[in-house]
C-alpha positions in Angstrom: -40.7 200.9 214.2 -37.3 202.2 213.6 -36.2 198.9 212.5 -38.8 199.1 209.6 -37.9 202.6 208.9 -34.3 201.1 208.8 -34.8 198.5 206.3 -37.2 200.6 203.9 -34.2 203.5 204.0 -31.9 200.4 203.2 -33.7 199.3 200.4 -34.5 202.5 198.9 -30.5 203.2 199.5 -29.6 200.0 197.3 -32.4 200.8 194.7 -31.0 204.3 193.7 -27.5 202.6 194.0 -28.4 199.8 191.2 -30.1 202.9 189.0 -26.3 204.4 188.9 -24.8 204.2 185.4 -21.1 204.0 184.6 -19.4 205.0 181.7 -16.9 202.4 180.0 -13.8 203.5 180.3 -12.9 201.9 177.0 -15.2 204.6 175.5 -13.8 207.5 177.4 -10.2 206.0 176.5 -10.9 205.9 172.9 -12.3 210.0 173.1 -9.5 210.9 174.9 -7.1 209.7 172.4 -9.3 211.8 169.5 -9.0 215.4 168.5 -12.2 216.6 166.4 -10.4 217.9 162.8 -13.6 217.9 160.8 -17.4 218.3 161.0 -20.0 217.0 158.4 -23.5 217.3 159.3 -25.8 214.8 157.4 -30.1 214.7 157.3 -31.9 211.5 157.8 -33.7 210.2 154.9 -36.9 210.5 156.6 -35.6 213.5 158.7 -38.5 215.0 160.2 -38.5 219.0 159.9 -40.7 221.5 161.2 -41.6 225.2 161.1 -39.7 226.7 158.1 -42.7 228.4 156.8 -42.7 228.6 152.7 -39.1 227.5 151.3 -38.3 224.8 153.8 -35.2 223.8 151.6 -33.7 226.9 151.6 -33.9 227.8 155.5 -33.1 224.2 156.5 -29.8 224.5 154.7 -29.5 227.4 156.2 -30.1 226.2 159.3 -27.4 223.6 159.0 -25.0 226.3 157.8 -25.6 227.6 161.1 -25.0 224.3 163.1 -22.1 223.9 161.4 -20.5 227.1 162.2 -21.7 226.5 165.7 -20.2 223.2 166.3 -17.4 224.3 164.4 -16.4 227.1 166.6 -17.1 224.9 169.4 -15.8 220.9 168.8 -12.7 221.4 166.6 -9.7 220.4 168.6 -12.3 218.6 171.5 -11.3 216.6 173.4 -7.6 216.7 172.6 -5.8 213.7 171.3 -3.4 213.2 168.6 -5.4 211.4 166.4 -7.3 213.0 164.1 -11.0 212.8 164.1 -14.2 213.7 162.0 -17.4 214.2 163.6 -20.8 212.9 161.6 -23.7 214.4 162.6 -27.1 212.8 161.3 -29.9 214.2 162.4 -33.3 212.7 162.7 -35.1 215.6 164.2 -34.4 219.3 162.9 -37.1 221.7 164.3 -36.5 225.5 164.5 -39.0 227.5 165.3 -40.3 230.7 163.7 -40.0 234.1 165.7 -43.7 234.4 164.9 -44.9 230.6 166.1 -42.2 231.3 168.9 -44.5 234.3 170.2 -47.8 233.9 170.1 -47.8 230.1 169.9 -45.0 229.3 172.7 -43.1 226.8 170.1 -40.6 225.2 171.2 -37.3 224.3 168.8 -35.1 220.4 169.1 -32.5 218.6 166.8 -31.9 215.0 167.6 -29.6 213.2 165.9 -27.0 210.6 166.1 -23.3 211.5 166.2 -20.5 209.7 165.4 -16.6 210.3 166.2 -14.5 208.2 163.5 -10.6 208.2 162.2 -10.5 211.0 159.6 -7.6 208.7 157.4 -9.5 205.5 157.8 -12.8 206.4 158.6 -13.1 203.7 160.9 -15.8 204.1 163.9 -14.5 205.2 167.2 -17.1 206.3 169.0 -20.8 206.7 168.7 -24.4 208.4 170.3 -27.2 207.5 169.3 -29.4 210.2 170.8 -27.5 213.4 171.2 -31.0 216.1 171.7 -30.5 219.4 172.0 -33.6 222.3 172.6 -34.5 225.7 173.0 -37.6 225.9 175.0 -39.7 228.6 174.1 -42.5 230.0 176.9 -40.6 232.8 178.3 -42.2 234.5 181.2 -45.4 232.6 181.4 -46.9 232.3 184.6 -47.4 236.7 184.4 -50.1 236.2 181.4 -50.8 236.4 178.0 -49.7 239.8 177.2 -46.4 239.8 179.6 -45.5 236.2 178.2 -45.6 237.7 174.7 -43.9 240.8 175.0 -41.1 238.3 176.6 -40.9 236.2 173.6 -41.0 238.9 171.4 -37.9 240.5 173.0 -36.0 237.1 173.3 -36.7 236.5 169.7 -35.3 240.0 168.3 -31.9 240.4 167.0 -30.1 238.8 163.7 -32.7 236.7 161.3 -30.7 233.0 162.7 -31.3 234.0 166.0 -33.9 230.4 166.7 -31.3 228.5 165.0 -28.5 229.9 166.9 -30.0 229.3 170.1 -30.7 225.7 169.1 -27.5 225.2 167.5 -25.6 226.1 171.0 -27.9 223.7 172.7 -27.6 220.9 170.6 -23.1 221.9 170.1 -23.3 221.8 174.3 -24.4 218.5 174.6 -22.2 217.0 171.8 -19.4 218.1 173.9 -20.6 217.2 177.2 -20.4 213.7 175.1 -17.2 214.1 173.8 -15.8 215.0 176.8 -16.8 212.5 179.5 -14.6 212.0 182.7 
């Protein structure tokens, strides 16, 4: 019996072992040697948008003013290197919740997008991520019912008029330079 229990431990050990991904140090080289100078943030051609309400132009501009400054704040001079690097953000998924659907309806807010890290004289491609997500989950204190859950979200959701696209910006800014800065 414990040789069975053996061998099944042994080849559940080399399973997860095989599942283990490595990161190219070619890649991590090539970051390392980059310093982000500039951002430009980019939608999709069939960019799929969701909950701006009546002027969806206007607050998704906005909205990307807001990533911008985010990821401004955040990436310029990541990771380091001398060479001088621009940052392309396209994104394929822009959804920002309203305060309102945030709420009553528990909607929950995601970019995904592709981001690319090229020389800013020749504009050749350094490094590239195909799907960079970032989200703001919205249910805050469900589990305690209806009325507790919304006077939750209605408290996280008060503050400056941005405040679902700041949250989402940070998210979205954290894991471009959890990317960007790979050991």
């Amino acid at each position: 019996m414990r040789i069975v229990r053996f061998l099944t431990f042994l080849l559940l050990a080399a399973t997860l072992a095989s599942c283990v991904t490595t990161t190219d140090p070619r890649l991590i080289a090539a970051l390392q040697r980059t310093s982000v100078r500039e951002i430009r943030i980019e939608l999709a051609p069939d960019v799929k948008t969701f909950g701006f309400g009546d002027k969806p132009d206007q607050q998704v501009q906005e909205a990307v003013r807001t990533l911008q400054a985010t990821m401004a704040k955040e990436l310029i001079g990541v990771p380091g290197g001398p060479t001088r690097g621009r940052l392309v953000v396209t994104l394929h998924v822009f959804d920002v919740t309203t305060k309102q659907a945030r709420i009553i309806g528990g909607h929950d807010s995601m970019i995904d997008g592709t981001v690319r890290l090229e020389d800013a004289k020749t504009g050749q491609l350094i490094a590239e991520a195909q799907n960079i997500h970032g989200e703001d989950l919205s249910m805050r204190g469900s589990g305690y019912g209806v009325i507790v859950a919304v006077a939750i979200n209605a408290a996280t959701t008060s503050g400056a008029p941005d405040i679902m696209a700041q949250r989402l910006s940070k998210s979205f800014t954290r894991n471009v330079k959890t990317w960007l800065t790979q050991k």
